[in-house]
C-alpha positions in Angstrom: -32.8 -44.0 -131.7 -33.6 -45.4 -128.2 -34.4 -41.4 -127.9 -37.2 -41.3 -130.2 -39.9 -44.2 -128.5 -39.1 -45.9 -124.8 -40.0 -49.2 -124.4 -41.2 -51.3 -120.9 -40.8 -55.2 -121.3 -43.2 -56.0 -118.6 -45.0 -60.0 -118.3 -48.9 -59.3 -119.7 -50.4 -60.7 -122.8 -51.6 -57.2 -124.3 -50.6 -54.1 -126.0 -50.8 -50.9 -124.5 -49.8 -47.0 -126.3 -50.3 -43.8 -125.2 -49.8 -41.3 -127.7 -48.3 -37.9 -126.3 -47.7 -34.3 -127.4 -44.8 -32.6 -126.7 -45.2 -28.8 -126.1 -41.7 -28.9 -123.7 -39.1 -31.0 -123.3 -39.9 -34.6 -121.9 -37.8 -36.1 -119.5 -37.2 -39.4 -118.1 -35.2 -39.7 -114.9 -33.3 -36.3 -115.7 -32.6 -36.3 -118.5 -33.6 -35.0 -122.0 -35.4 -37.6 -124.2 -37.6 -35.4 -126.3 -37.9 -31.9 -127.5 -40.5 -29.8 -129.3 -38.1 -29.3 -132.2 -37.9 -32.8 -132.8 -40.4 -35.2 -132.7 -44.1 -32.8 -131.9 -45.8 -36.4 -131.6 -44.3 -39.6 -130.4 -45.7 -42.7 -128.8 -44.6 -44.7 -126.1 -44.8 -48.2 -126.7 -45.3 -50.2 -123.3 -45.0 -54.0 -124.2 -46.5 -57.1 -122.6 -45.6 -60.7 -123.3 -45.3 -63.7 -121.1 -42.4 -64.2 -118.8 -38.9 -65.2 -121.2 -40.7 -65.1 -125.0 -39.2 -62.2 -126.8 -41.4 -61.1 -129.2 -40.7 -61.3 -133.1 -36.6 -61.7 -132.6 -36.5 -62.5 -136.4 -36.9 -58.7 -137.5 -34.8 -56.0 -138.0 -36.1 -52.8 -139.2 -34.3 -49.2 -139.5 -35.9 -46.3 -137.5 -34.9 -43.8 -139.3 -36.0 -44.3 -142.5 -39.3 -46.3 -141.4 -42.4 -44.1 -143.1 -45.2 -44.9 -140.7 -48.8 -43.0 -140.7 -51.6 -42.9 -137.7 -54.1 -41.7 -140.1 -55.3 -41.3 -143.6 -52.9 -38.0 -143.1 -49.1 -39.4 -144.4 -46.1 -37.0 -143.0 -42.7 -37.5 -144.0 -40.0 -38.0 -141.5 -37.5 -35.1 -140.5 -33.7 -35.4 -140.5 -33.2 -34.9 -136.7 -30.2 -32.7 -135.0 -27.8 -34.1 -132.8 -29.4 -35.1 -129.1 -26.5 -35.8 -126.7 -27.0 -39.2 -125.6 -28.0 -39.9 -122.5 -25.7 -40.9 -119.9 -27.8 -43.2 -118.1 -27.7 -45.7 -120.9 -25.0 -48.1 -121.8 -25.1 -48.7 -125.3 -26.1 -52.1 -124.6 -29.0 -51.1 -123.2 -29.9 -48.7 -126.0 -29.1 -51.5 -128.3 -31.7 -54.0 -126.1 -34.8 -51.2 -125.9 -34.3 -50.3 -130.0 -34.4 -53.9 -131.1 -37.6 -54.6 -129.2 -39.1 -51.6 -130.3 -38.2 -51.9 -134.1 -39.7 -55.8 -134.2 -42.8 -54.5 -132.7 -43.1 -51.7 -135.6 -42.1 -54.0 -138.2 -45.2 -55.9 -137.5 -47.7 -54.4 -136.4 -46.7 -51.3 -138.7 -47.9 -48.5 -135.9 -47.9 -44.7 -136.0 -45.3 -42.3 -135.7 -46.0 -38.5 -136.8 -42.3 -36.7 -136.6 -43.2 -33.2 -138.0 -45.8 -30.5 -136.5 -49.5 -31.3 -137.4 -51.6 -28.9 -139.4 -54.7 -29.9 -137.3 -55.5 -27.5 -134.3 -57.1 -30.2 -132.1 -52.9 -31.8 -131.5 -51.9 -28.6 -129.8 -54.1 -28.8 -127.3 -52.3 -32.3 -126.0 -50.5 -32.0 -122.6 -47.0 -32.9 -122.2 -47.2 -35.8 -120.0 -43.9 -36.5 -118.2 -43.9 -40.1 -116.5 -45.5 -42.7 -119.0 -44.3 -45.6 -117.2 -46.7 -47.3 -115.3 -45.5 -48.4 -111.6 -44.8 -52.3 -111.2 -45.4 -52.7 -107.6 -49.2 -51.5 -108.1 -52.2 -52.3 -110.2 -52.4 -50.9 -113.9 -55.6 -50.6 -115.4 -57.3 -53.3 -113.3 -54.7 -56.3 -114.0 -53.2 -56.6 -110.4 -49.6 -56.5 -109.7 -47.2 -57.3 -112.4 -44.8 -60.9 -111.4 -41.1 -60.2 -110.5 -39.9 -61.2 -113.7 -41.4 -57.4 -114.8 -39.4 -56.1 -111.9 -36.1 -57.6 -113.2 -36.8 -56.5 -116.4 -37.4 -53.2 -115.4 -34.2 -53.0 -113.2 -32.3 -54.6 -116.3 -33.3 -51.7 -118.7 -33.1 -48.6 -116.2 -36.5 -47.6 -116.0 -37.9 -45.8 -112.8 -40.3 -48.3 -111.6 -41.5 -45.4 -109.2 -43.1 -43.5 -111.2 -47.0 -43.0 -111.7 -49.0 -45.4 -113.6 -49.9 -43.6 -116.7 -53.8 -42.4 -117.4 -55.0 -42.4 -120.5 -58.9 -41.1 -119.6 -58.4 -37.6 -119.9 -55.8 -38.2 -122.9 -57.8 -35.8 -126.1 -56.2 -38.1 -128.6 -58.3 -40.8 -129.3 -57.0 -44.1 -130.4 -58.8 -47.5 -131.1 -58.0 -50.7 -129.6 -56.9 -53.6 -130.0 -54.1 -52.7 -131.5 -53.6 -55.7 -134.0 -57.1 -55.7 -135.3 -57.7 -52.4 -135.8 -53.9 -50.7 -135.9 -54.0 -49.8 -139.6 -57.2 -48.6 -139.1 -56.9 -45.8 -136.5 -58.1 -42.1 -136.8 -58.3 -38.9 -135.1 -61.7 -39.7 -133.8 -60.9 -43.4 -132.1 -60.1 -43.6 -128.2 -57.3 -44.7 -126.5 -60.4 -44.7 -123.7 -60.6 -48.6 -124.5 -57.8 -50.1 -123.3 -59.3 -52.6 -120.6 -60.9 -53.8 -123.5 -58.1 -54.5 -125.8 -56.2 -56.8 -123.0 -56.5 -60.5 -123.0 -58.7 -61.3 -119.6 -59.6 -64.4 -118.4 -63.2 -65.9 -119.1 -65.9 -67.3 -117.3 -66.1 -71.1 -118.0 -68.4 -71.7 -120.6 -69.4 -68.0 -120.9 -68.1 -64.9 -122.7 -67.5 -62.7 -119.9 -64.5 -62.0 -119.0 -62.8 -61.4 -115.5 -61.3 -57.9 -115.4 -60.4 -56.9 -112.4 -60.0 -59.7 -110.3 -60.6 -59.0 -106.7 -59.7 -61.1 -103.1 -61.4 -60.6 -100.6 -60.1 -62.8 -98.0 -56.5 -61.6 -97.7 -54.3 -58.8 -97.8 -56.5 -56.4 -96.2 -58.1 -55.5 -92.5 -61.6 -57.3 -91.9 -63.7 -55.1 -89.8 -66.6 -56.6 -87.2 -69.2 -56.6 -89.8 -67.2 -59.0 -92.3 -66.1 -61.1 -89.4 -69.6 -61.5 -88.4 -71.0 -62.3 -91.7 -68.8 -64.6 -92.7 -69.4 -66.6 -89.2 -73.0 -66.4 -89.7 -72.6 -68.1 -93.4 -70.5 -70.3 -91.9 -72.3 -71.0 -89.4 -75.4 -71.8 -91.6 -72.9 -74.1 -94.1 -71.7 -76.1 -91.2 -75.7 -77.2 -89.9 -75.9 -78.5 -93.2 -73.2 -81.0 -93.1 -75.3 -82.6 -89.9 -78.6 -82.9 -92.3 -77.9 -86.7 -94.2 -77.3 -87.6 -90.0 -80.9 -85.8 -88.8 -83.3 -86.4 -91.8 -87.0 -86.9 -91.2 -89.9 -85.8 -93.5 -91.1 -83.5 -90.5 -87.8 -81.3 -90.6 -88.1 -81.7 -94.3 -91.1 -80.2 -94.8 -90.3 -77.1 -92.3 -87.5 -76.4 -94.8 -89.6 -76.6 -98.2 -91.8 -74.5 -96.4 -89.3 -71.8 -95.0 -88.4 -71.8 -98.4 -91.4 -70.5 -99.7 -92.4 -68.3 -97.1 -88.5 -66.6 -96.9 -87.3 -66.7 -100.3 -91.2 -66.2 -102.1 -92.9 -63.9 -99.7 -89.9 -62.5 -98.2 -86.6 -61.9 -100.9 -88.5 -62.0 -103.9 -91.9 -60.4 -103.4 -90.8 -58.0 -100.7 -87.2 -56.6 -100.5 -87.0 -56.9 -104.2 -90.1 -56.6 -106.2 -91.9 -54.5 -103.6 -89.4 -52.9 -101.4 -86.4 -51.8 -103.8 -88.3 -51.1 -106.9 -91.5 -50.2 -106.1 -92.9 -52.6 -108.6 -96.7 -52.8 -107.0 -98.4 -51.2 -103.4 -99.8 -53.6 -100.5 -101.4 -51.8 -97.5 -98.7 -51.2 -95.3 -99.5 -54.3 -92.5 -99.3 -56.4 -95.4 -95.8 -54.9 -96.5 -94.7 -54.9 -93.2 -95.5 -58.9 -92.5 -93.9 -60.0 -96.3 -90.6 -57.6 -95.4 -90.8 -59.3 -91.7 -90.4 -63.1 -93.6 -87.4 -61.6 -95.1 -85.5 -60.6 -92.4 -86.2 -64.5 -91.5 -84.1 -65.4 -94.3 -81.1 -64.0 -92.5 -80.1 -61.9 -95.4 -79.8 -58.6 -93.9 -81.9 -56.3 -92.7 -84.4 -54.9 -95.5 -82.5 -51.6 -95.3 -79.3 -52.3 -96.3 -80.2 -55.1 -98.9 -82.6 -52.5 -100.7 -79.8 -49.8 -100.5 -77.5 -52.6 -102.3 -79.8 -53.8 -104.3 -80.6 -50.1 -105.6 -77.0 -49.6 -106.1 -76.0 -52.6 -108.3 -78.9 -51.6 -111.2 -77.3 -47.8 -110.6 -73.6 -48.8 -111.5 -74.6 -52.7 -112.9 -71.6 -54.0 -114.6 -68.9 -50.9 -114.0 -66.4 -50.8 -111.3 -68.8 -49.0 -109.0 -71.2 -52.2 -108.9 -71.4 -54.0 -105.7 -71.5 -57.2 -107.0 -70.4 -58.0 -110.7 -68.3 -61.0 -112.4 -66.2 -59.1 -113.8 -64.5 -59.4 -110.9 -64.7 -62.9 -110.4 -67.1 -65.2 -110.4 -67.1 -65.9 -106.8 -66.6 -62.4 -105.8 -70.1 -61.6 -107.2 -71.9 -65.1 -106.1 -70.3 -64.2 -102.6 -67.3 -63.2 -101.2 -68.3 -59.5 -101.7 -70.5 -60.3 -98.7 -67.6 -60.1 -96.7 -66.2 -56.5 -97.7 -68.3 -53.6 -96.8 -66.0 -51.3 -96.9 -65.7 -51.7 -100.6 -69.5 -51.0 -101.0 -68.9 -47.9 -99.4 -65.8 -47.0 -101.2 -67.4 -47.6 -104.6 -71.2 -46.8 -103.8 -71.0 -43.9 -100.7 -73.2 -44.2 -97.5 -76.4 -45.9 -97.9 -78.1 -42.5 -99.0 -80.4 -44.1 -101.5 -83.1 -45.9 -99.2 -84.8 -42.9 -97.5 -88.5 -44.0 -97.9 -87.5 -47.0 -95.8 -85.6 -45.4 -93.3 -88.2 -42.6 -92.5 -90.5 -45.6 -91.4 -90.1 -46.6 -87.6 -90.8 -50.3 -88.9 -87.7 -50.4 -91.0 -85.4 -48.7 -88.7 -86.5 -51.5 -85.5 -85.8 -54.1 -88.2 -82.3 -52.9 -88.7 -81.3 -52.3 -85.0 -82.9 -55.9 -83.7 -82.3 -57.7 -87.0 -80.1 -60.8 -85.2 -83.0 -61.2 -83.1 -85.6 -62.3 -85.3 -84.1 -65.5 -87.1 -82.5 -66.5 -83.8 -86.0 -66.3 -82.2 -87.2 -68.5 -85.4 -84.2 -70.7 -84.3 -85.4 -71.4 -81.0 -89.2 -71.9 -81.7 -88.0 -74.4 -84.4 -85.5 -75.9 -81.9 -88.5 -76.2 -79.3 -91.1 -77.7 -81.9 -88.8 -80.3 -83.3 -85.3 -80.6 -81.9 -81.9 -80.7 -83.4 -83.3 -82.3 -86.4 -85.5 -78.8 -87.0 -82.7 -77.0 -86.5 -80.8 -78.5 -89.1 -83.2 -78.5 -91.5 -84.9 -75.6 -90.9 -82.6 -73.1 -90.4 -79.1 -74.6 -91.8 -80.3 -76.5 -94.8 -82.9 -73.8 -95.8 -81.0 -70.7 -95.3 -78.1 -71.8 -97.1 -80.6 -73.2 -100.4 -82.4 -69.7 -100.0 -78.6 -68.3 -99.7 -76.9 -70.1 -103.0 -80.2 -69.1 -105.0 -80.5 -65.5 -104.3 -77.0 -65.0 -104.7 -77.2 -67.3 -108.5 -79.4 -64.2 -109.5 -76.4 -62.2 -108.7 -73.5 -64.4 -110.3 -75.4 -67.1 -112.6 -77.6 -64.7 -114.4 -75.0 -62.2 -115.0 -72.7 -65.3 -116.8 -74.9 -67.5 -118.2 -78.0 -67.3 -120.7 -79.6 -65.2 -123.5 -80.1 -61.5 -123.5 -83.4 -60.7 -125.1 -83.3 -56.5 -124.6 -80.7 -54.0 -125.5 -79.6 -53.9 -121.6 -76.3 -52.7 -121.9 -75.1 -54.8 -119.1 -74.4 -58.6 -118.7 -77.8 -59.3 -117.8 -79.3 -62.6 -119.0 -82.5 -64.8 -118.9 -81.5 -68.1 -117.2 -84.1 -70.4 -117.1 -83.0 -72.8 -114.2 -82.4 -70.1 -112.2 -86.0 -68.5 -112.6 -87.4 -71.8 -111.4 -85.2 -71.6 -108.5 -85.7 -68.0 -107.9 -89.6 -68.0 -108.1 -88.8 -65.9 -111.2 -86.3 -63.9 -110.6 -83.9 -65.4 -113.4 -85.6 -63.8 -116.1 -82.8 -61.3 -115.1 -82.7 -59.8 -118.5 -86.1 -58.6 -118.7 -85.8 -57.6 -115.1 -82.9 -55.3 -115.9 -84.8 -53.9 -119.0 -87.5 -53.0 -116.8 -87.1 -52.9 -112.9 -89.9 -51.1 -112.6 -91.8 -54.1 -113.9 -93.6 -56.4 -111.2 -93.5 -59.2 -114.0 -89.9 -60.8 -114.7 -91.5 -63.4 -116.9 -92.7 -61.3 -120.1 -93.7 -64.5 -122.2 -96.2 -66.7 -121.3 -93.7 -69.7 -121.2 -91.6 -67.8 -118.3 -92.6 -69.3 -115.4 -92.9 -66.6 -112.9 -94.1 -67.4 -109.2 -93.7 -64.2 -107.6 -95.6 -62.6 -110.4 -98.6 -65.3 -109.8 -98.7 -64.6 -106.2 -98.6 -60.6 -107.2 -101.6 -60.9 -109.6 -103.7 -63.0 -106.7 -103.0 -59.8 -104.8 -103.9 -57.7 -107.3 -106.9 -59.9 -108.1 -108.7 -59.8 -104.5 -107.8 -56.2 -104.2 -104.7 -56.1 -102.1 -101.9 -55.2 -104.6 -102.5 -52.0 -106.4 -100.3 -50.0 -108.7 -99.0 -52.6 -110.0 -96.7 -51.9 -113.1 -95.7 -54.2 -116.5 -94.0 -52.4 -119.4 -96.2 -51.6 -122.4 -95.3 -52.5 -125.9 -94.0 -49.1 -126.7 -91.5 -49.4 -124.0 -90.6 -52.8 -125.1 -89.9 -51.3 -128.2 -87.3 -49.0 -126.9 -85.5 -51.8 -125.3 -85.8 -53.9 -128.3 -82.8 -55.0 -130.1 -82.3 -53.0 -133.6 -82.4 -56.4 -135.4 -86.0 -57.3 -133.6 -87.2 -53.6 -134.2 -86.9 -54.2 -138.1 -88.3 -57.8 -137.9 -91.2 -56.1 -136.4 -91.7 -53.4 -138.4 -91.0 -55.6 -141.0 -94.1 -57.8 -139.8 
C-alpha cells in the first residue's frame, strides 16, 4: 500500500498535492513504485505539520477498499496485481508512511482515481519522476525547512536530493486550500495556487501576509553599492542622535524648510509625479531645477529612482517587484535599499528610463550625484555650524527618508482600497499628510497617469495644489486627472451597481 501514494513528513503548517499521470513507470530511488497498468492517476501527498505533532493518530482507515472521488466523476477501485515490494523499505517503514497517509484521507476524504479516465485532456499529463521537494532549499517561497524535516526525511528513506517539485506547468488543475475546498475540486480548478493555500505570517494589524520572507543583511556578498548605501543611511541616522544636543529654532527651520523644498518640489512633484509618470509638462529649466532639489534629498540620482520606481507599478505586488511586503515589512520600507543585485535579478538592466537618459542633464546628475548634497552639506555647515548640519542634513534627510519610504511599506499594509487595483495598494491618510499627498496610494495606483492622488475634495493633496498653481500661471501644461468614465472602469463591481443604481 505504501506503493500506491508516498508520503513526506516535513515541519510546515500547510497541505500541499500534486496530482500526476502516469504514462511509464514511476520510480523513486530505483525502484518501481508505480506502473501504467495500475494506478493511471495517483497523488502524492506531501505533509506539513509542526515539529513532533502527528497528525490525526486516532484513525485508521483501509486503503484498499477506500472509494474516494476528485470530481463529480466516481470510479471504482481496481483489484491490483502483485508489485514486488521494494527492497529499500523495511516493513516498518512501510507501516510508518501508510499510517500517516491513511489518517490524512480519513479526514480530509481526498481524491484517488485508480482506473484509466474517459476524458482526453488526462492523457496529455506528463509523467513526472521526482515529486519530492529538496529540504536543504526553498519550496515555493517558504525558506529552508528546520532539521527536524531533515531527520524525518532520513528516518523514512526519501532522497532529499532530489528536485523541488513544480506544479506551474502541471495541466491538471486543482483548487486550494485543500480543507476548505477538498470536496469541492474539479477538472477545471488549479493546483497553480498553492502559495496561497499555505499558512503565512501577517502583518500586524493588517491582512497581508508575509510570503516570501527575504534577508538582506546576511548570507550573501554585498557589493560597493550596498556597502555604500547603507553607510550613507547610516550615516544620516547617526547626525540625528546629536540633534536633542544642537537644537536651535535657526537649524530648525533649515530642516522644515529642506523638507519642503526636497521631499515637495523634489520626490514628490519631480521624480515621481513629473519624472516617472509623466503626469503634467514644465518647461524644461523648470524640470531641471525641481529634479535638481531631488537629488538634494540624497535619494539617488533621478535616473535610477524613476527606473525603480517604473518597475515596482510594472511587477507591483509579484515576485518581480522591487519593493513589496510580501516579503517583509522591513524589506519593502528598507532593507531592499541595500540589495541591488536583486533589482536586477528580478527587474533586468535599467532599460525602462530612456527619455531621461538621452538628456545630458540627467546623465551629469547620475555621474556627480554624491557631489550635490555634500556641497549642500558644506554651505549649510558654513552658514550655521554643526548645529545646521545636524538639523539640516541628518534630521531632515532621514524624516524625508522614513516618509518616502512609508509610501512604499505603510501604504501597501495599512488602509482602505477604494479601486479594483489588483494589488495591495491602499489610501492611508496619515501618510498623505506626510507625503504631500502621496498616500492616497490607492488612487495613485488606479491611475499613475494622474497628477491628482487626492480624487475627493477631502484628500488633502499638496503636491497637486502646487501642480494646479503651475498650471494656473501657465507653467504646467498637459496636465492629466482621470475622467469619470475611467473611474468607472476601476470602480469596484459593488460601487458600479450602487451607481447605476443611482
Amino acid at each position: 500500500m505504501s506503493e500506491d501514494i508516498m508520503a513526506q513528513v516535513m515541519t510546515r503548517e500547510a497541505l500541499i498535492f500534486s496530482v500526476l499521470c502516469v504514462g511509464k513507470p514511476i520510480t523513486l530511488q530505483g525502484s518501481t513504485v508505480l506502473s501504467s497498468h495500475t494506478l493511471p492517476l495517483y497523488i502524492t501527498a506531501h505533509i506539513f505539520f509542526k515539529a513532533n505533532q502527528p497528525i490525526f493518530p486516532h484513525h485508521k482507515v483501509h486503503l484498499v477498499t477506500l472509494h474516494i472521488t476528485i470530481t463529480t466523476l466516481h470510479i471504482k477501485t481496481k483489484p491490483k496485481p502483485n508489485i514486488p515490494p521494494n527492497p529499500s523499505f523495511t516493513s516498518q517503514k512501510v507501516r510508518h508512511v501508510t499510517k500517516t497517509i491513511h489518517s490524512f484521507i480519513s479526514s480530509f476524504h481526498m481524491a484517488l482515481i485508480t482506473s484509466q479516465p474517459k476524458n482526453p485532456i488526462l492523457h496529455r499529463f506528463t509523467t513526472v519522476h521526482r515529486a519530492i521537494p529538496r529540504l536543504d532549499k526553498t519550496v515555493f517561497g517558504l525558506g529552508p525547512f528546520s532539521h527536524n524535516a531533515r531527520e524525518i526525511n532520513k528516518n523514512s528513506n526519501f532522497n532529499s536530493k532530489t528536485s523541488k517539485l513544480s506544479l506551474r506547468n502541471n495541466p491538471f488543475t486543482y483548487n486550494m486550500p485543500v480543507i476548505a475546498k477538498a470536496n469541492a475540486a474539479s477538472y477545471g480548478e488549479a493546483l497553480e495556487g498553492v502559495e496561497g493555500s499555505l499558512k503565512h505570517r501577517k502583518i500586524l494589524l493588517s491582512d497581508v501576509e508575509v510570503k516570501r520572507e527575504r534577508s538582506v543583511f546576511f548570507g550573501r556578498k554585498w557589493n560597493s553599492l550596498d556597502v555604500g548605501t547603507a553607510f550613507m543611511v547610516l550615516v544620516m541616522h547617526v547626525l540625528c542622535l546629536f540633534a536633542p544636543f544642537h537644537f536651535n529654532w535657526k537649524a530648525f527651520w533649515v530642516a522644515v524648510g529642506l523638507y519642503f523644498v526636497t521631499g515637495l518640489f523634489g520626490i514628490t512633484l519631480s521624480f515621481h509625479r513629473n519624472l516617472s509618470h509623466r503626469s503634467f509638462k514644465v518647461p524644461k529649466w523648470l524640470e531641471y531645477f525641481f529634479a535638481y532639489c531631488g537629488v538634494l534629498a540624497l535619494q539617488g540620482n533621478p535616473i535610477d529612482w524613476v527606473s525603480t520606481h517604473r518597475y515596482h507599478h510594472q511587477f507591483c505586488d509579484s515576485e518581480r517587484d522591487p519593493h513589496s511586503p510580501t516579503e517583509g515589512f522591513w524589506f519593502s520600507h528598507i532593507s531592499w535599499l541595500f540589495d541591488s543585485n536583486s533589482i536586477i535579478e528580478r527587474c533586468g538592466e535599467p532599460n525602462n528610463v530612456g527619455d531621461l537618459e538621452k538628456q545630458p542633464f540627467y546623465r551629469f546628475i547620475r555621474t556627480t550625484y554624491l557631489v550635490h548634497p555634500f556641497a549642500l552639506g558644506a554651505v549649510l555647515y558654513a552658514i550655521g555650524g554643526f548645529p545646521f548640519i545636524v538639523w539640516g542634513m541628518g534630521v531632515r534627510v532621514v524624516w524625508v527618508y522614513h516618509i518616502t519610504w512609508l509610501v512604499n511599506s505603510a501604504c501597501h499594509v495599512w488602509g482602505k482600497q477604494a479601486w479594483n487595483t489588483r494589488d495591495l495598494s491602499r489610501n492611508n491618510w496619515w501618510v498623505a499628510l506626510l507625503a504631500f499627498g502621496e498616500g492616497w496610494h490607492n488612487n495613485h495606483h488606479a491611475f499613475e497617469y494622474s497628477a491628482r492622488h487626492g480624487l475627493d475634495w477631502w484628500q488633502l493633496d499638496m503636491t497637486w495644489l502646487v501642480v494646479r498653481f503651475l498650471q494656473v500661471i501657465g507653467l504646467a501644461t498637459d496636465v492629466k486627472v482621470p475622467s469619470e468614465s475611467q473611474k468607472l472602469r476601476m470602480a469596484f463591481s459593488t460601487d458600479i451597481d450602487n451607481t447605476i443604481a443611482t
